[in-house]
Backbone as a printed PyTorch tensor [residue, N CA C, xyz], in Angstrom:
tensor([[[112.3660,  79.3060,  79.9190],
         [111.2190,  79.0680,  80.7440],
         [111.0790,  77.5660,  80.9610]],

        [[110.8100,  76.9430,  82.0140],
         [110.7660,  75.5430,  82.6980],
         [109.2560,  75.3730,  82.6020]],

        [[109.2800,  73.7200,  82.2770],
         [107.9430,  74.1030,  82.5030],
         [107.1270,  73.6870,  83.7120]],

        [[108.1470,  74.2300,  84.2470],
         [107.0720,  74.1490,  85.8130],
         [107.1320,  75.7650,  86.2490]],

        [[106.8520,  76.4740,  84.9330],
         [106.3400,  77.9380,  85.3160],
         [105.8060,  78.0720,  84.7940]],

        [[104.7000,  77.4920,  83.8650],
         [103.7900,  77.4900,  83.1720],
         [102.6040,  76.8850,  83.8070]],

        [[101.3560,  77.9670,  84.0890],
         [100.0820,  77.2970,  84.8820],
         [ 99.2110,  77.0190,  83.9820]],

        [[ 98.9040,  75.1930,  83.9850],
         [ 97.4650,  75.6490,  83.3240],
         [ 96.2170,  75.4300,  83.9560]],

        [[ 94.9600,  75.1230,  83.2990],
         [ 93.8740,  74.6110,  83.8770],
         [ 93.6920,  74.0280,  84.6780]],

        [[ 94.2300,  72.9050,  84.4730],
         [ 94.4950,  71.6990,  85.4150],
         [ 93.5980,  70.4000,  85.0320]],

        [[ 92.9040,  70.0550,  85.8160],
         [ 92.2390,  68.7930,  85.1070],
         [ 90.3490,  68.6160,  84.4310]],

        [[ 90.4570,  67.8040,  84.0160],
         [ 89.1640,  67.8120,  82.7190],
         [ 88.1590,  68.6580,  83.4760]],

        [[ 87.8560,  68.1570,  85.2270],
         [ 86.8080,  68.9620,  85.3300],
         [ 86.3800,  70.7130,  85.7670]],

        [[ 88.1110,  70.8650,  86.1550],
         [ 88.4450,  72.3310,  86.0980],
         [ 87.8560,  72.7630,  84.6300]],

        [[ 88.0420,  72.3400,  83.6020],
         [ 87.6050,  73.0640,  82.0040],
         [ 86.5620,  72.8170,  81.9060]],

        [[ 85.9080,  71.4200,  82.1510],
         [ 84.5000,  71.6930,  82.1170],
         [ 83.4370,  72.4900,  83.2390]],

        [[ 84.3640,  73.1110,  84.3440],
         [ 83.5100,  73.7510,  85.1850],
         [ 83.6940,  74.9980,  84.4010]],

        [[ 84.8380,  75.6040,  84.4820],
         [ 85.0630,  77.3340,  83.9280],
         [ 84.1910,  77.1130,  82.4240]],

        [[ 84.3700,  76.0060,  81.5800],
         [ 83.1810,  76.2790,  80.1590],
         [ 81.9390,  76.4200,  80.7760]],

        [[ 81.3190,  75.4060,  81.4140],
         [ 80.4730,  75.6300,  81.6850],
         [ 79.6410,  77.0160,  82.3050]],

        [[ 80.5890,  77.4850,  83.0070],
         [ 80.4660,  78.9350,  83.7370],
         [ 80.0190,  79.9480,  83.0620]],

        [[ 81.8190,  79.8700,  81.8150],
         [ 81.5390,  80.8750,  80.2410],
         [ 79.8110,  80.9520,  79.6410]],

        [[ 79.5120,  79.2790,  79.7310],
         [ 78.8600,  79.5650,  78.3920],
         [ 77.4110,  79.5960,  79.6880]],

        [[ 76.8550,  80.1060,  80.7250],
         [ 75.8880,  80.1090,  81.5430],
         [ 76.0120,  82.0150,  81.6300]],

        [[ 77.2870,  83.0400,  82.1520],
         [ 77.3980,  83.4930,  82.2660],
         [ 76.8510,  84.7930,  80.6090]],

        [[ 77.6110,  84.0070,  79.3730],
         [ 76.8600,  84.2690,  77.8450],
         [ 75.9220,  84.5540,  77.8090]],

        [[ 74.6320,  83.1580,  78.4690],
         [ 73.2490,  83.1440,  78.0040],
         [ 72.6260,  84.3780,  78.6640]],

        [[ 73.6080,  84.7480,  79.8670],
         [ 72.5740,  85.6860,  80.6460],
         [ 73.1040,  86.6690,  80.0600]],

        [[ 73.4120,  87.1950,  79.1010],
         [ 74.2510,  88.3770,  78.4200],
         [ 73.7040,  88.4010,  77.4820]],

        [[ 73.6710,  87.2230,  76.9980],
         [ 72.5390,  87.3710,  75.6610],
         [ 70.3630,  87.4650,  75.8480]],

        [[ 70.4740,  86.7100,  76.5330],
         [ 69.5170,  86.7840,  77.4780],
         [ 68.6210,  88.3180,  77.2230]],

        [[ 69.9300,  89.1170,  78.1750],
         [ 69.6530,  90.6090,  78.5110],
         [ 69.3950,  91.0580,  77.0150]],

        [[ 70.5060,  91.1180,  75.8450],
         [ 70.3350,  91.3900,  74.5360],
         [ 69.0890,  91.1090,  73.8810]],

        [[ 68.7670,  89.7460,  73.8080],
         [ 67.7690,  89.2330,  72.6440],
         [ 66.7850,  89.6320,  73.3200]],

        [[ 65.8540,  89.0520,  74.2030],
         [ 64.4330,  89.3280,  74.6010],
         [ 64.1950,  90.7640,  75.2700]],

        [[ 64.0510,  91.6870,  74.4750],
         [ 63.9640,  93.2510,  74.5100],
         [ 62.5500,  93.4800,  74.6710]],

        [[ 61.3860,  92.2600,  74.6800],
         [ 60.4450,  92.3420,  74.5440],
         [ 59.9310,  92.4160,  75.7770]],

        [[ 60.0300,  91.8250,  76.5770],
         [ 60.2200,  91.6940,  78.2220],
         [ 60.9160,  92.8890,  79.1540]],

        [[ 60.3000,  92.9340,  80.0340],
         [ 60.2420,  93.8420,  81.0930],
         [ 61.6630,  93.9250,  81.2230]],

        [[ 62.2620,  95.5100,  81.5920],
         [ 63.9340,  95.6720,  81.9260],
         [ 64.4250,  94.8740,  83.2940]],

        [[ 62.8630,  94.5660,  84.3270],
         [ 63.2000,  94.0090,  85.2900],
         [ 63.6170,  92.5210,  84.9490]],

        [[ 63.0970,  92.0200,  83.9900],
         [ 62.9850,  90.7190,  83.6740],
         [ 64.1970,  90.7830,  82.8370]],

        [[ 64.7960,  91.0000,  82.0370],
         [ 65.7750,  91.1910,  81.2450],
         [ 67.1950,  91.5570,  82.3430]],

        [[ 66.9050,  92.1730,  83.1510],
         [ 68.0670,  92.1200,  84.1930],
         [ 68.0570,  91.3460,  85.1760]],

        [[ 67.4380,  90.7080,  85.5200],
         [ 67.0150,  89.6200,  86.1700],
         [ 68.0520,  88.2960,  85.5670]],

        [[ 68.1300,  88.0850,  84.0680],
         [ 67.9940,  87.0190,  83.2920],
         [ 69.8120,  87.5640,  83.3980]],

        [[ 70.3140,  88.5940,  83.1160],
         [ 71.3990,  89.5750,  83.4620],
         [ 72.2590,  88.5670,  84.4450]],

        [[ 71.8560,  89.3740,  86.0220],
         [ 72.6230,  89.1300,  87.0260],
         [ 72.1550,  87.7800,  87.4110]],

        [[ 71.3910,  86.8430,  86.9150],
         [ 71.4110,  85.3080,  87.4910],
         [ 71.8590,  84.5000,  86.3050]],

        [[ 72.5100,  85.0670,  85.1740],
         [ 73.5820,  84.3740,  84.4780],
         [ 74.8970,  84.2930,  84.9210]],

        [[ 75.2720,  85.8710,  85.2400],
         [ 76.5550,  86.3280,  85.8740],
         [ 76.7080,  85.9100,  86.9140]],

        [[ 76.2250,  85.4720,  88.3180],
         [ 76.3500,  84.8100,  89.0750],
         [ 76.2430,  83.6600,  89.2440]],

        [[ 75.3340,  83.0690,  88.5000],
         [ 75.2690,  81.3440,  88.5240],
         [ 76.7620,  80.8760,  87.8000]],

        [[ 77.1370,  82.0350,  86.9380],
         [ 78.3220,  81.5550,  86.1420],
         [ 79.2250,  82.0370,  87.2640]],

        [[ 79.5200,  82.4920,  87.9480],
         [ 80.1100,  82.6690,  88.5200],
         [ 80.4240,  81.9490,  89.9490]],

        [[ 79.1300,  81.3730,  90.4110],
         [ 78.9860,  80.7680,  91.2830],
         [ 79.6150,  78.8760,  91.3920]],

        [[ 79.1220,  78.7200,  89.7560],
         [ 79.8220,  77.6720,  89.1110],
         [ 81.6610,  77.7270,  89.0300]],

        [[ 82.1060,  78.5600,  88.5300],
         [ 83.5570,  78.6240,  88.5730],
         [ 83.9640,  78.9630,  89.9360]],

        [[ 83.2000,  79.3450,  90.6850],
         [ 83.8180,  79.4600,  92.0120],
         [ 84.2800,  77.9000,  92.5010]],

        [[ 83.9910,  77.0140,  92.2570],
         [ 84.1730,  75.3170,  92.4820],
         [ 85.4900,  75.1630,  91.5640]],

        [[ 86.1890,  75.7120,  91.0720],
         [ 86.9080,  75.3060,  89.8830],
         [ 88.3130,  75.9200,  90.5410]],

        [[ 89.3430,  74.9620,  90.8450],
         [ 90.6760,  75.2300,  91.3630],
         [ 90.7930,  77.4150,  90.4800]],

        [[ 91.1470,  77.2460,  88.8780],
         [ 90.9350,  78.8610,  88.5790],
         [ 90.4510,  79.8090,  89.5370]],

        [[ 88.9330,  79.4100,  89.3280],
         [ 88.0430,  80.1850,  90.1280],
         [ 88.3250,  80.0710,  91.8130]],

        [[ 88.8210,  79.3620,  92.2150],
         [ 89.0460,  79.7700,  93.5770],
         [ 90.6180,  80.5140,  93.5870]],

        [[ 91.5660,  80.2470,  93.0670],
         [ 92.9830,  81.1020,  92.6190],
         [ 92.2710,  82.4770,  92.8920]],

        [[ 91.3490,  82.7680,  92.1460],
         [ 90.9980,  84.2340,  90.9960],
         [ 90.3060,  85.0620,  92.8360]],

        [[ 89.4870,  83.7160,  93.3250],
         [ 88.7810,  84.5600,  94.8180],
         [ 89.8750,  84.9900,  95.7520]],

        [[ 91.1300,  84.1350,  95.7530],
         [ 91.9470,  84.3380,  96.6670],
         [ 92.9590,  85.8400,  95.8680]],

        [[ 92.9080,  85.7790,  94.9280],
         [ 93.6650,  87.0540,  93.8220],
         [ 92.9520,  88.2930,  94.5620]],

        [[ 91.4790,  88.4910,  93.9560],
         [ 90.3510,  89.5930,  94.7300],
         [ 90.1410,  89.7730,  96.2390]],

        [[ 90.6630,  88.7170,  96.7100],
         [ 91.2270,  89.5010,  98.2100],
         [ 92.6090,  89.6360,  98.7990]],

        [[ 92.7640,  89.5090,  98.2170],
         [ 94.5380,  89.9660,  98.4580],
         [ 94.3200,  91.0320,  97.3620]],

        [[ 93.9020,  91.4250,  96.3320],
         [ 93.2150,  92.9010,  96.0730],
         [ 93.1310,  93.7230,  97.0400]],

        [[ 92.0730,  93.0210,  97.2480],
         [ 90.8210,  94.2550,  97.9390],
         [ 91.9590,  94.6310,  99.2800]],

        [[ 92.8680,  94.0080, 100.2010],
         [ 93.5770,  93.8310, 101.2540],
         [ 94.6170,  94.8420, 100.7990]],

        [[ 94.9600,  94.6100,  99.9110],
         [ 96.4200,  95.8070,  99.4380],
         [ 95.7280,  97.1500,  99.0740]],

        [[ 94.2690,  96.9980,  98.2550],
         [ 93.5720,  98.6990,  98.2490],
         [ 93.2200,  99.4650,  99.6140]],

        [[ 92.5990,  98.5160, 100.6100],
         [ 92.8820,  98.9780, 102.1340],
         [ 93.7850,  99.8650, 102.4050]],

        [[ 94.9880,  99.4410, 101.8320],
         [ 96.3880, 100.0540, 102.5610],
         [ 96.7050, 101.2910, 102.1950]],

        [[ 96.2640, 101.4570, 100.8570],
         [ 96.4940, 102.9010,  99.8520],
         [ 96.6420, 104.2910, 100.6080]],

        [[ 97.5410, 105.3250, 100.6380],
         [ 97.0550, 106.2540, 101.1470],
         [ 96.1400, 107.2260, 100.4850]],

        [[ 95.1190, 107.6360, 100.5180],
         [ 94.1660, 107.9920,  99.7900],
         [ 94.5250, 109.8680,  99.5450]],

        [[ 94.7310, 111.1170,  98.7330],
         [ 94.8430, 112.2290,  99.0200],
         [ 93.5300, 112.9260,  99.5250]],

        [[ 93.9410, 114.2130, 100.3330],
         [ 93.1360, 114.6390, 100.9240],
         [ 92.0090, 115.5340, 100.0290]],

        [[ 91.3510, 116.1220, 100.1120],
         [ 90.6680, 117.0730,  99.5040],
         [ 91.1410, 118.3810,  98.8760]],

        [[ 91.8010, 118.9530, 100.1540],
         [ 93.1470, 119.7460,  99.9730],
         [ 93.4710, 119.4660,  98.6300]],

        [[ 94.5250, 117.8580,  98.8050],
         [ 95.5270, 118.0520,  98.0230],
         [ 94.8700, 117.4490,  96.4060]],

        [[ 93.4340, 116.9420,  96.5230],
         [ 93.0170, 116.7980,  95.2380],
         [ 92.7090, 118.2400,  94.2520]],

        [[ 92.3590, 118.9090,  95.3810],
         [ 91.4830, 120.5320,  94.5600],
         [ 93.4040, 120.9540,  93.9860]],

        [[ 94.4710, 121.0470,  94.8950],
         [ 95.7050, 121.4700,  94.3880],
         [ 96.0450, 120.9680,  92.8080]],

        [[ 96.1490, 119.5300,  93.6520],
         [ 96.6160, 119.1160,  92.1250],
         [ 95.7520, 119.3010,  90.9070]],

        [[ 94.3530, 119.0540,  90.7270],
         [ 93.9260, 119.5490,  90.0200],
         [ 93.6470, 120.7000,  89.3080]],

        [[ 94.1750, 121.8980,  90.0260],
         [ 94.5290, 122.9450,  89.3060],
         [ 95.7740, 123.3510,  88.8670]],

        [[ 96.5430, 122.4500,  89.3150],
         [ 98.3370, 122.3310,  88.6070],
         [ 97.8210, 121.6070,  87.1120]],

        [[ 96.9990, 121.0500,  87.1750],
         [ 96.7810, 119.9420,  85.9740],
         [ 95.7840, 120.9360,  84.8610]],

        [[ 94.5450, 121.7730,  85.4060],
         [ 94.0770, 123.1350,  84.5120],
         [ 94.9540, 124.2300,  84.1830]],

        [[ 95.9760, 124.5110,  85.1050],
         [ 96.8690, 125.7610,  85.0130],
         [ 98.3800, 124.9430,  83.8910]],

        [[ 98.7550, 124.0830,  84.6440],
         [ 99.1300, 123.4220,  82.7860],
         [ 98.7420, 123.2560,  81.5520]],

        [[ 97.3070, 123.0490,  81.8520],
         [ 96.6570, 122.6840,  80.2610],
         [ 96.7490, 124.1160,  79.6960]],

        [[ 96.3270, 124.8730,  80.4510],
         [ 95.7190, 126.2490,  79.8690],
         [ 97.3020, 127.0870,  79.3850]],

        [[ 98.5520, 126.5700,  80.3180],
         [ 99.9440, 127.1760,  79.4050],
         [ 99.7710, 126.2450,  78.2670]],

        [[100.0130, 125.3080,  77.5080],
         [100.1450, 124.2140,  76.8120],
         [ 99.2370, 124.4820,  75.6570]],

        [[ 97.9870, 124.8640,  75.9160],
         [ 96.7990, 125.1470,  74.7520],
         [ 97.5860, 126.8930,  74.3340]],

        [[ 97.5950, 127.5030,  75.3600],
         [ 98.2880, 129.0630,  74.6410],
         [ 99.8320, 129.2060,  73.5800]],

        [[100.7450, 128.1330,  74.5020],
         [102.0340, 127.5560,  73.4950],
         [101.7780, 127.1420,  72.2680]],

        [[101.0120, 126.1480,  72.1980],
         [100.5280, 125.3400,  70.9080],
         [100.1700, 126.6190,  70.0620]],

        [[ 99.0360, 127.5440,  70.6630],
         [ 98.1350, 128.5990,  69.6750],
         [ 99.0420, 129.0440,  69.0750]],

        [[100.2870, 129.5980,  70.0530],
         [101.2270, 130.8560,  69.3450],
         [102.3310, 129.8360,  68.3840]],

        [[102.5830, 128.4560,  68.6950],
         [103.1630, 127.9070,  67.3330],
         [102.8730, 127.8780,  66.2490]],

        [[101.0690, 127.5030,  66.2410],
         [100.1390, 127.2510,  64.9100],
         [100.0540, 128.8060,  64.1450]],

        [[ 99.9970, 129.5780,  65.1360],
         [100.2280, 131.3800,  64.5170],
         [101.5160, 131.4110,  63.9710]],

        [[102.9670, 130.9120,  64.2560],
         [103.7430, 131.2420,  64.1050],
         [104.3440, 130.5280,  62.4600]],

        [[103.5700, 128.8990,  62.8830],
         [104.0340, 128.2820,  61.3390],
         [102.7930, 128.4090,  60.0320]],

        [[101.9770, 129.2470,  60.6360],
         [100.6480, 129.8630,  59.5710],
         [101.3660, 131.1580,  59.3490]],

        [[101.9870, 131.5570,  60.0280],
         [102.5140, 132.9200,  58.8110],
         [103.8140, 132.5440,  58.3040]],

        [[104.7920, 131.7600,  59.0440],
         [105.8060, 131.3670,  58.1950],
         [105.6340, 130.7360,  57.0350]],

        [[104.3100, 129.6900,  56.9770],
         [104.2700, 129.1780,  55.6590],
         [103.5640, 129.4050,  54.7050]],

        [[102.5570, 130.7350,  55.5780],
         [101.0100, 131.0240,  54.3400],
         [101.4570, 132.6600,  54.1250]],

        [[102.3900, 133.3290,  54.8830],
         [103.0610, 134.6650,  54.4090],
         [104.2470, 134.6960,  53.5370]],

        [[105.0930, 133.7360,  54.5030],
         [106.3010, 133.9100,  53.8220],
         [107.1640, 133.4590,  52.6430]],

        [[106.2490, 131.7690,  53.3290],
         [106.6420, 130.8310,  51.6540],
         [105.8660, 130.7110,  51.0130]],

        [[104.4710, 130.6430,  50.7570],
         [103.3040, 131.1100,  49.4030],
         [103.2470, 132.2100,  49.3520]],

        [[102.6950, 133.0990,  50.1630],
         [102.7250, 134.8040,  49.8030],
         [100.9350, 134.8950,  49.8340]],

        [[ 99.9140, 133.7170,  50.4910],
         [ 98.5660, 133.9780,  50.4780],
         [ 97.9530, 134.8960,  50.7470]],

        [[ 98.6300, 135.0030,  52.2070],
         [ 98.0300, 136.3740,  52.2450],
         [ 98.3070, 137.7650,  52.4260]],

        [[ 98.9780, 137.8710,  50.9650],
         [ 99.1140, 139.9360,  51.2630],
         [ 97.9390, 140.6000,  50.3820]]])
């Protein structure tokens, strides 16, 4: 490996933006955790304006813009997916029950088969 295939951070204020992000994105996590005393509106409130301010912060941060351009070239290739039809979801899903249900009956008649081979034939429990 060269090391010009190795990515890192990049410079001081790339790390101090993404820390900064981390530890904004935390408070509102903890936020939500500790003060249980306060309204769920208020507690989620404290929630999603950690997660976004932290987020909003690393969005400035060479990472954080990599990571925006990553999530759409995502979202651009899930576009493309061919999605199955209804049809062919109800099908397959009963190839996937009508397997289980051979597979659970196989198994039964093994566990029958090595419960009398070993509790009839080689202890003798139960005659």
């Amino acid at each position: 490996m060269n090391k010009s295939d190795v990515e890192t951070i990049g410079s001081g204020t790339d790390n101090i933006l993404v820390g900064l992000a981390t530890l904004i994105a935390l408070a509102g996590i903890i936020g939500f955790s500790f003060w249980s005393e306060l309204s769920l509106l208020a507690r989620f409130g404290m929630l999603l304006g950690g997660l976004a301010l932290g987020a909003g912060i690393a969005w400035f941060s060479t990472p954080g813009k990599r990571f925006l351009a990553f999530a759409q070239d995502a979202y651009e290739e899930a576009k493309k997916v061919t999605w199955p039809t209804a049809k062919e979801t109800v099908q397959t899903t009963g190839v996937v029950f009508l397997f289980v249900a051979i597979m659970a009956i196989f198994l039964f008649l093994v566990d029958k088969a090595i419960e009398y081979g070993l509790y009839d034939l080689v202890l003798g429990w139960k005659r």
